[in-house]
C-alpha positions in Angstrom: -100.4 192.1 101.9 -101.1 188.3 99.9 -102.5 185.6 101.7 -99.8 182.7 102.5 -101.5 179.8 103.8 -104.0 178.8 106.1 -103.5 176.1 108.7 -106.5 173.9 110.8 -104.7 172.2 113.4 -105.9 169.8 116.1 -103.6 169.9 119.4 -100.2 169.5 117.1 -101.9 167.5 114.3 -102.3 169.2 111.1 -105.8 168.6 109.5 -105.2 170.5 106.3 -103.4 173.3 105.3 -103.9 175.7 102.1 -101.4 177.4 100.8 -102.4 180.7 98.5 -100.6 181.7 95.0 -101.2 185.0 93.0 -104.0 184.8 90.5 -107.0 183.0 90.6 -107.7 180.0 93.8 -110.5 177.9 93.2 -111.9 175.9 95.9 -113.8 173.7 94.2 -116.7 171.1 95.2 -116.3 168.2 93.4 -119.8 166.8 94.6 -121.6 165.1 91.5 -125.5 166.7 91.0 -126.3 163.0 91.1 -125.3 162.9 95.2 -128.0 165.2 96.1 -129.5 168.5 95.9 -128.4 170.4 99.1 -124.8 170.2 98.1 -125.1 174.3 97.1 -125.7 174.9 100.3 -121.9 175.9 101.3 -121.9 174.3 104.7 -122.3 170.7 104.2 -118.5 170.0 102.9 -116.7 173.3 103.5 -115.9 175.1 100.4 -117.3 178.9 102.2 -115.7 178.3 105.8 -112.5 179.0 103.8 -113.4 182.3 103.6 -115.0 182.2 106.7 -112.0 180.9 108.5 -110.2 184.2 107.2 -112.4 185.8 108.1 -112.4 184.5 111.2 -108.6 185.0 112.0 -108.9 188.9 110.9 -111.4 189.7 113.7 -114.9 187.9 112.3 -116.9 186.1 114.5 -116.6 182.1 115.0 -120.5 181.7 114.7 -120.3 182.4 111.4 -118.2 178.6 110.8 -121.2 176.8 112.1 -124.1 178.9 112.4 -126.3 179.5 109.6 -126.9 182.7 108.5 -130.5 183.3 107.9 -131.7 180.9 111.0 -129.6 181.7 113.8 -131.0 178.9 115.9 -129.7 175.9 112.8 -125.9 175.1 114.3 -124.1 172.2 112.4 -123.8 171.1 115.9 -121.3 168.3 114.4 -118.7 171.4 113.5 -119.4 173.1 116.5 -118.4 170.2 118.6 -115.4 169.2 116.6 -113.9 172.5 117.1 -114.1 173.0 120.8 -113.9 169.3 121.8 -110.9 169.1 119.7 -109.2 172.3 120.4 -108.9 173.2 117.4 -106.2 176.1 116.4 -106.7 178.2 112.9 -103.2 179.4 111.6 -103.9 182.4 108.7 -100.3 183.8 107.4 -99.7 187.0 105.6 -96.8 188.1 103.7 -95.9 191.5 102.0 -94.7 190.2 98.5 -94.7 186.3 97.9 -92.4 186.1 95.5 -90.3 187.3 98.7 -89.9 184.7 101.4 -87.8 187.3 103.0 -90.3 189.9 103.6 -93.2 190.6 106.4 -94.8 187.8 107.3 -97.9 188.3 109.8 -98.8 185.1 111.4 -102.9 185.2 113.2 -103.7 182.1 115.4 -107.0 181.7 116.9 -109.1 178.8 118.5 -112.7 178.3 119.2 -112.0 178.0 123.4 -113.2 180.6 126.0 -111.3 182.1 129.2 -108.1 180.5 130.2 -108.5 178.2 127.4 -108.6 180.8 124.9 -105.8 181.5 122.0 -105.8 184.6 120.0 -102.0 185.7 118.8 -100.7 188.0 116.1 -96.7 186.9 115.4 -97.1 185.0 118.6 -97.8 187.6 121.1 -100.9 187.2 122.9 -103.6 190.2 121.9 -107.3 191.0 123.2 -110.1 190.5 121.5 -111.1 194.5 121.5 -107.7 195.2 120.7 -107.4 193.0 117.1 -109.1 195.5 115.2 -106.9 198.2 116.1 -103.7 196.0 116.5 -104.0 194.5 112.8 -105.2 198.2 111.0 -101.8 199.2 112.5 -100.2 196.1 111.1 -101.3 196.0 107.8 -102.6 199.5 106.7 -100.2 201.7 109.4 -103.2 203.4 110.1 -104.5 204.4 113.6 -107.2 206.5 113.7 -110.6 205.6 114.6 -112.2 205.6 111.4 -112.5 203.5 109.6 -112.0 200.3 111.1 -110.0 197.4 110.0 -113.8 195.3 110.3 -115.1 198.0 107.8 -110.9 198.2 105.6 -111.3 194.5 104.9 -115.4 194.8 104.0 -114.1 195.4 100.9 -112.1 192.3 100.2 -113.8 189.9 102.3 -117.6 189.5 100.3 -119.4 186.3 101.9 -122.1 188.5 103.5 -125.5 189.8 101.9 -125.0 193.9 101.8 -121.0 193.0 100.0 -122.3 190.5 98.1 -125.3 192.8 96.1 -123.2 196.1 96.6 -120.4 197.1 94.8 -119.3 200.2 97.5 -121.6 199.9 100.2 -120.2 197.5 101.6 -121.0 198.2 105.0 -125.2 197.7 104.7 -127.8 200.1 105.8 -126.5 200.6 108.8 -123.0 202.3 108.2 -123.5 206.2 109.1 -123.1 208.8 106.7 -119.7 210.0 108.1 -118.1 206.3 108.3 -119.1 205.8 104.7 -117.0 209.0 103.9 -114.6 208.3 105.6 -114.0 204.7 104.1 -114.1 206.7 100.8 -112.0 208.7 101.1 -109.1 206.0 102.8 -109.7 204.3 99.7 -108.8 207.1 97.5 -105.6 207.7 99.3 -107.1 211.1 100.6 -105.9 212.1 103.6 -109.0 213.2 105.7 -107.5 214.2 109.5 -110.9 215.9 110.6 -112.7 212.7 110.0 -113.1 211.4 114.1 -113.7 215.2 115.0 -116.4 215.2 112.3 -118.0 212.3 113.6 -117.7 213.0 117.0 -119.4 216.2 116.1 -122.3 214.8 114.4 -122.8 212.5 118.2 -122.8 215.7 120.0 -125.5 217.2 117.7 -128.1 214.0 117.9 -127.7 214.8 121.6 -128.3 218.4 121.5 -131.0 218.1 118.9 -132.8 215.0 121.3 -132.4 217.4 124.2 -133.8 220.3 122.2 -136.6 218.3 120.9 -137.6 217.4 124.6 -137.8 221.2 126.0 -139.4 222.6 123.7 -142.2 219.1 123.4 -144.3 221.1 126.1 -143.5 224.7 125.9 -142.0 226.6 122.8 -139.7 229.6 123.2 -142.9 231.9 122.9 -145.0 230.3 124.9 -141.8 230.3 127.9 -141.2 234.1 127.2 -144.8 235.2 127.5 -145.1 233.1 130.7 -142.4 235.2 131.9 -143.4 238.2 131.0 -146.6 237.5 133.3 -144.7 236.5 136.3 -142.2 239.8 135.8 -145.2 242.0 136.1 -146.6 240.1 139.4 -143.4 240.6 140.7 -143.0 243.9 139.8 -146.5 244.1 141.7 -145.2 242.6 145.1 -142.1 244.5 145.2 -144.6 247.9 144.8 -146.3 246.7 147.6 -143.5 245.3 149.8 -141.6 248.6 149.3 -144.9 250.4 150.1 -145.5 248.6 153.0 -145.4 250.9 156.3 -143.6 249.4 159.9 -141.8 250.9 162.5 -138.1 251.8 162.1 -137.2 249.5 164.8 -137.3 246.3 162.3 -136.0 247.9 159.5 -132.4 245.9 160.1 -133.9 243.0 160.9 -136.7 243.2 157.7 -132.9 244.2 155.5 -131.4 241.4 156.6 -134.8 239.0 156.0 -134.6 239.9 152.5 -130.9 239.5 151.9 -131.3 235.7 153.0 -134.4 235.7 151.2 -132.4 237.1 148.2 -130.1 234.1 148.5 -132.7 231.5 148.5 -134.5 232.6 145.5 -130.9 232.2 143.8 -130.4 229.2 145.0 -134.4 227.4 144.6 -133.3 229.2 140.8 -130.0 227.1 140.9 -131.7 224.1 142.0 -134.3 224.1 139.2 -131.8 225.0 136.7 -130.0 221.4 137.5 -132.9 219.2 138.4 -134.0 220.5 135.0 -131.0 219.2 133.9 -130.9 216.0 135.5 -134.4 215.3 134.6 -133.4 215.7 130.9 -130.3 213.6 131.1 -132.5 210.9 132.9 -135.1 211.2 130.8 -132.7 210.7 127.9 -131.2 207.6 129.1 -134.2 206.0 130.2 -135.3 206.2 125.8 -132.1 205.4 125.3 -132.6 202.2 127.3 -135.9 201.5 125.7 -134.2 201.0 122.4 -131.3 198.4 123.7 -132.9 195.3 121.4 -133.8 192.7 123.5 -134.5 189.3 121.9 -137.4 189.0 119.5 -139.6 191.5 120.8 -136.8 194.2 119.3 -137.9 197.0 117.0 -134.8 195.4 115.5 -136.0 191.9 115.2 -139.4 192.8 113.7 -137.1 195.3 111.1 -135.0 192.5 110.4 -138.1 190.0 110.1 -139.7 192.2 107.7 -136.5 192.5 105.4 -136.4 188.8 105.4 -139.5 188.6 103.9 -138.7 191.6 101.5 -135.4 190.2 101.0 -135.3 186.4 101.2 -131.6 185.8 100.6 -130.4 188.5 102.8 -128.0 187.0 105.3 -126.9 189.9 107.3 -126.7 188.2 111.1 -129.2 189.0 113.6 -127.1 189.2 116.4 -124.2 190.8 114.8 -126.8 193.9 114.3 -128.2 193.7 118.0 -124.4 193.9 118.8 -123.7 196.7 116.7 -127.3 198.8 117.8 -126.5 197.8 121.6 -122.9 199.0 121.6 -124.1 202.3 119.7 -126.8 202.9 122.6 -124.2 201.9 125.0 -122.1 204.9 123.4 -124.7 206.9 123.5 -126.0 206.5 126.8 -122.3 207.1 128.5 -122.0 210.2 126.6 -125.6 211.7 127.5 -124.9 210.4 131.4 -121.4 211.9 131.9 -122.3 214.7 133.7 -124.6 213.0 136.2 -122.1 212.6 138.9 -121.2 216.4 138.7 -125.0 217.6 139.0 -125.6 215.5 141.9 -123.4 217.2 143.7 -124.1 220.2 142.8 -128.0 219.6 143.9 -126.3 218.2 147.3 -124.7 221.2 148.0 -127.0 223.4 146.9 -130.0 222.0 149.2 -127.8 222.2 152.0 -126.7 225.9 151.1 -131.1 225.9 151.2 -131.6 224.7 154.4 -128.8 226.7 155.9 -130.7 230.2 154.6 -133.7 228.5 155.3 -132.9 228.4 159.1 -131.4 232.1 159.2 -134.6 233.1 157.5 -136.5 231.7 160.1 -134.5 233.3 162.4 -135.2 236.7 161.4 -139.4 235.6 160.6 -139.6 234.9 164.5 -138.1 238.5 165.4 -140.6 240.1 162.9 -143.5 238.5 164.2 -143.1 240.5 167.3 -144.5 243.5 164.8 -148.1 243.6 164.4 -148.3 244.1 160.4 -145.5 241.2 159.8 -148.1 238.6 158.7 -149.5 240.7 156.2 -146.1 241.3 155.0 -145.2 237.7 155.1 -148.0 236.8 152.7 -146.5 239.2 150.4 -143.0 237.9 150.8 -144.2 234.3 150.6 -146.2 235.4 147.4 -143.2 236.6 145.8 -141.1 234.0 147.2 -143.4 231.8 144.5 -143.2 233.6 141.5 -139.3 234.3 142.3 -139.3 230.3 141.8 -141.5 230.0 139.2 -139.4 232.8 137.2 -135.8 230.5 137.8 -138.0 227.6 136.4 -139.0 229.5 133.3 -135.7 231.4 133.2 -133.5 228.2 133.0 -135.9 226.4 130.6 -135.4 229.7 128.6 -131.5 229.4 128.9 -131.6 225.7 128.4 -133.0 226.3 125.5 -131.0 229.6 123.8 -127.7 227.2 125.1 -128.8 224.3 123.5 -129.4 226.5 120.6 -125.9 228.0 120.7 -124.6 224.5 120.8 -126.2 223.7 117.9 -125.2 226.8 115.5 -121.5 226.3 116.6 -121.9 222.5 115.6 -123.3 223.7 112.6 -120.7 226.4 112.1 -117.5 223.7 112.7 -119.4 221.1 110.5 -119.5 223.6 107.9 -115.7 224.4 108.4 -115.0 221.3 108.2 -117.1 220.2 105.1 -115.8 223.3 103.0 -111.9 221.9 104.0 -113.4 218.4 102.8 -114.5 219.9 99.6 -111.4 221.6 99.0 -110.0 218.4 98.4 -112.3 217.7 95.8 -109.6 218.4 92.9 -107.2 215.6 93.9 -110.4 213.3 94.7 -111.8 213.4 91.1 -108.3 213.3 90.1 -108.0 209.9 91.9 -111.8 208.7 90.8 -111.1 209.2 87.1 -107.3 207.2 88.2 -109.4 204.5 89.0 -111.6 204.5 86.2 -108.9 204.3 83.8 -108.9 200.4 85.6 -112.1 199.9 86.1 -113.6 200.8 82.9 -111.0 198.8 80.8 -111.6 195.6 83.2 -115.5 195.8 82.4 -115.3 196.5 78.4 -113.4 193.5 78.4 -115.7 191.7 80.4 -118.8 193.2 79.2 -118.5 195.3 76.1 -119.6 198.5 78.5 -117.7 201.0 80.8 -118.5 201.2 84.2 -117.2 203.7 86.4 -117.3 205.4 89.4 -118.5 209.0 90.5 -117.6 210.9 93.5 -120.4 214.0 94.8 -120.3 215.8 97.6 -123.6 215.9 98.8 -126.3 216.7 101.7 -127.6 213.6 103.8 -131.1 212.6 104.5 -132.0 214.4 107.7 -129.0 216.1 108.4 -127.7 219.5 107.3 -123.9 218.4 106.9 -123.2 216.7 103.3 -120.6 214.0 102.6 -119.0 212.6 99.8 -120.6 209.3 98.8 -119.4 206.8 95.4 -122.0 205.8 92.9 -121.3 203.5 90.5 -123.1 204.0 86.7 -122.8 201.8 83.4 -124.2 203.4 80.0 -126.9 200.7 79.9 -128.5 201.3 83.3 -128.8 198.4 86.1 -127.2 195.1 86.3 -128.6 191.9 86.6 -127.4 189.3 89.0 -124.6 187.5 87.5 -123.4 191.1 85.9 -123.4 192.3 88.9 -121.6 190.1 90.6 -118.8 191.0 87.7 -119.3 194.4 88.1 -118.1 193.6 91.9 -115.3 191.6 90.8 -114.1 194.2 88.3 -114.1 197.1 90.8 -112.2 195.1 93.4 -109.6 193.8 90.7 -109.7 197.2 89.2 -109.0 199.0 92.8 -106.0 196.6 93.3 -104.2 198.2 90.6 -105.6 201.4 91.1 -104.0 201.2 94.9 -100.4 199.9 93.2 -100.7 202.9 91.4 -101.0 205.5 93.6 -99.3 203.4 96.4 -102.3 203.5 98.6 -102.1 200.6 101.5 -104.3 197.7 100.1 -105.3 193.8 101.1 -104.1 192.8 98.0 -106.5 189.5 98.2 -110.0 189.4 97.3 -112.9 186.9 98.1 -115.8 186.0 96.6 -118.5 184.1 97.4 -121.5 182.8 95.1 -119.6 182.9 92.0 -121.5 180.7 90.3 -124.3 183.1 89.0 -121.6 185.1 86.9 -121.6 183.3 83.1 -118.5 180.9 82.0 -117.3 184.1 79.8 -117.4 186.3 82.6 -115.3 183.7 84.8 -112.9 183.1 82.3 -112.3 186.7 81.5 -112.2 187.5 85.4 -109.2 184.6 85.5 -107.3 186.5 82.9 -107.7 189.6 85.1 -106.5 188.4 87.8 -103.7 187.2 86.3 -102.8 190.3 85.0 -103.4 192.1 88.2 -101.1 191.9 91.4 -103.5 190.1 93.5 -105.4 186.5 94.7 -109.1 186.0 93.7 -110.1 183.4 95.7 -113.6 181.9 94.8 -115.6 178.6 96.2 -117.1 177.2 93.2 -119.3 174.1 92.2 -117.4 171.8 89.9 -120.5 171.9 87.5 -119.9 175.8 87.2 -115.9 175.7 86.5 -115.6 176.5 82.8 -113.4 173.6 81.0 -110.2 175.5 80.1 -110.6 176.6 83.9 -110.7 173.2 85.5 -106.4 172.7 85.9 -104.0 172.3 88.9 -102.8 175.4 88.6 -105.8 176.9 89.3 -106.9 175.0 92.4 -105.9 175.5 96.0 -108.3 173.0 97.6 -110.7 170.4 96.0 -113.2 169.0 98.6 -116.4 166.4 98.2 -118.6 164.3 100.7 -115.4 162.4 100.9 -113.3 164.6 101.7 -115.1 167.3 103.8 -112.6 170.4 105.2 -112.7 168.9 108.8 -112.4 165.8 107.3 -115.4 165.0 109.9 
């Protein structure tokens, strides 16, 4: 899928339209360093919103076109207004093959308006905004499974954001999960991976279990629960001696038979009624820390994390709210999952203290014909004694089966993790096989850029804090680490490389690829990336300063936009 063209539109009046070719598309700046020194900044004529438009039309948020990236609060209120007050419409087309104007075309039009107002279409149907992902990863990849998403597919080929922009395959940050990272991986090896939702599905359940199991054991361990009950056996055992011992006329000997029945029943029941309070305590308990961690504003663990990574990290540009989002939605997940079952205890408890009261009532029933017997208060203290430790036994007794079932929950976790890792890894032929596929690119691509190999690695390895391992890519070069601007080749190389690689092995690919902050990569480097391009079956599309274009690299054919402080991308 090639980018076509890109329309900004203004209720029916066309304010400029791009229009993509294969090979290299330079948006260039053509602001003089003599006009001032903030013209690097990338929002003062327009040169990133390109991307950012894109971006924008394949399921990115709008902030992004007028919000500054490190300080959320700085808004180019000027574009901001523009945009709404205008009504302004972006118009992003993709086509299979360019060179044929007969094949699939996908046509995305979104504006900047809420409600009624708002306009978000794929080939003129109208689609919702949690449905785009989903609807265009069916589209363009004909892919529907959960994972990965079409947000974390085009992470890849969209790099205008900090964690893509410094990292050649984590392109999802810090914050992508273990299993999401594999299974990206793995989608872009062309290796089929159907247990990938279970897996990670999995891996939910067992941060549950292990939270829960944490939480019963934080006051009493399994030794301390079975030596309790070991006590309150032998008490019992105790009472019952004396109960059976305990000498009354014949005459009661129904009534004291069926006194103990009922009192039978309620010790099951007071047992039943601890096991799911227990229960619903936990689950409440669970949500209520669950709750504690939605971020909220700047007194978020979250915003003093991502206040102390600015400071480590100056240029990082990852959004602030776009991580709250992404942590609140997670809890969210989390706290559905934990509560489901609340509805079903409570009505269990209901019934269960009614069947209570009900015993409770025959039970006093029988008491009031005992009490006619002259020895039935001595042998009520003994029933109401063993009443108590009959409770306090169903309170230890659940904790202890909360605990052995929460520990069976875990080992069979465990077990179908391990199943599933060991059919994971018994793909690992045909995953090296497509890893040294690739490097057979991406090793040429950087020799000729660099007079070294990079390549890529595939392992199959354990994660920090968990016991289930996942395959994760590394990418090595003979001399060690990169700096900056060979870096940002490196990046360049892999993504050109992974184009052909994808050809290759017919793989489902974005077949464009862009770039921002370009202009740290030497003249060489740019010009050897250009013939790359050109020899690959793809679009490189780069804002660039025009002090940064290499001479032999400055022509027509090159260019898809020029803008200046004359010609701005609004033309505002």
């Amino acid at each position: 899928m090639f980018l076509k063209s890109l329309t900004i539109e203004s209720e029916g009046h066309t304010i400029r339209k791009i229009n993509f070719h294969k090979g290299i598309n330079f948006i260039v700046d053509e602001t003089k360093s003599s006009e001032g020194s903030d013209k690097q900044s990338g929002n003062n004529i327009g040169k990133t919103t390109v991307i950012r438009l894109i971006n924008f039309c394949l399921g990115g948020s709008d902030k992004g076109i007028y919000q500054s990236k490190e300080f959320k609060n700085n808004l180019n209120e000027e574009v901001k207004a523009f945009l709404i007050n205008n009504s302004v419409v972006i118009t992003l087309r993709l086509r299979d093959d360019l060179d044929d104007p007969f094949s699939r075309q996908i046509e995305i039009r979104r504006n900047f308006l809420s409600n009624s107002k708002k306009i978000l279409e794929i080939n003129e149907k109208t689609v919702k905004v949690k449905d785009l992902d989903s609807e265009l990863k069916k589209l363009i990849f004909g892919y529907e499974e959960d994972k990965p998403t079409f947000k974390q597919l085009k992470a890849k080929n969209i790099r205008d954001e900090a964690e893509r922009l410094e990292n050649t395959v984590r392109v999802l940050g810090n914050f992508g999960k273990a299993e999401e990272y594999e299974a990206l991986y793995l989608f872009w090896l062309g290796v089929n991976y159907p247990s990938a939702e279970k897996k990670r599905s999995l891996l939910e359940e067992k941060r549950i279990e292990d939270t829960l199991y944490k939480r019963l054991i934080s006051d009493n361990s399994e030794s301390k629960i079975q030596q309790f009950l070991n006590i309150v056996e032998r008490d019992i055992e105790q009472l019952e001696r004396k109960k059976y011992n305990f000498n009354i006329n014949e005459d009661y000997e129904s009534d004291l038979e069926s006194l103990n029945e009922v009192r039978a029943r309620l010790n099951l029941l007071y047992a039943k009624q601890s096991q799911l309070s227990l229960r619903k305590e936990l689950i409440e308990e669970s949500k209520i820390e669950l709750e504690r961690d939605i971020a909220n504003g700047e007194i978020s663990q979250i915003a003093e994390l991502y206040s102390q990574a600015k400071v480590i990290i100056p240029s990082l540009q990852k959004s602030y709210e776009d991580i709250v989002a992404f942590h609140n939605q997670m809890i969210s997940e989390k706290i559905h999952y934990v509560t489901e079952e609340l509805p079903s205890l409570q009505e269990q408890l209901i019934k269960t203290v009614s069947d209570i009261q009900l015993n409770l009532s025959k039970e006093q029933q029988f008491v009031d014909s005992l009490q006619k017997a002259d020895a039935v208060d001595e042998l009520q203290v003994i029933i109401t004694e063993l009443n108590g430790m009959y409770e306090q036994k169903g309170r230890l007794e659940e904790k202890s089966e909360q605990l052995q079932k929460t520990k069976a929950t875990l080992s069979k976790i465990e077990k179908d993790l391990s199943v599933i890792d060991a059919s994971i890894f018994s793909l690992n032929d045909i995953i090296q096989e497509r890893v040294s596929s690739f490097n057979g690119f991406f090793s040429d691509i950087s020799q000729r850029l660099y007079g070294e190999k990079f390549a890529m690695s595939a392992t199959f390895e354990k994660a920090r804090n968990s016991e289930s391992s996942f395959y994760k890519l590394y990418i090595d070069s003979l001399n060690g680490q990169t700096g900056t601007g060979k870096k940002k080749g490196e990046i360049a190389a892999f993504d050109i490389a992974y184009v052909k690689f994808s050809d290759k092995e017919h793989i489902p690919n974005l077949h464009f690829i862009l770039h921002d902050q370009m202009e740290v990569v030497d003249d060489n480097q740019i010009i050897g990336l250009v013939r790359e391009v050109i020899d690959a079956n793809c679009q490189f599309v780069v804002p660039i300063l025009r002090d940064k274009l290499p001479d032999e690299l400055d022509k027509p054919e090159y260019r898809v936009l020029s803008l200046s402080q004359n010609n701005k991308l609004f033309k505002i």
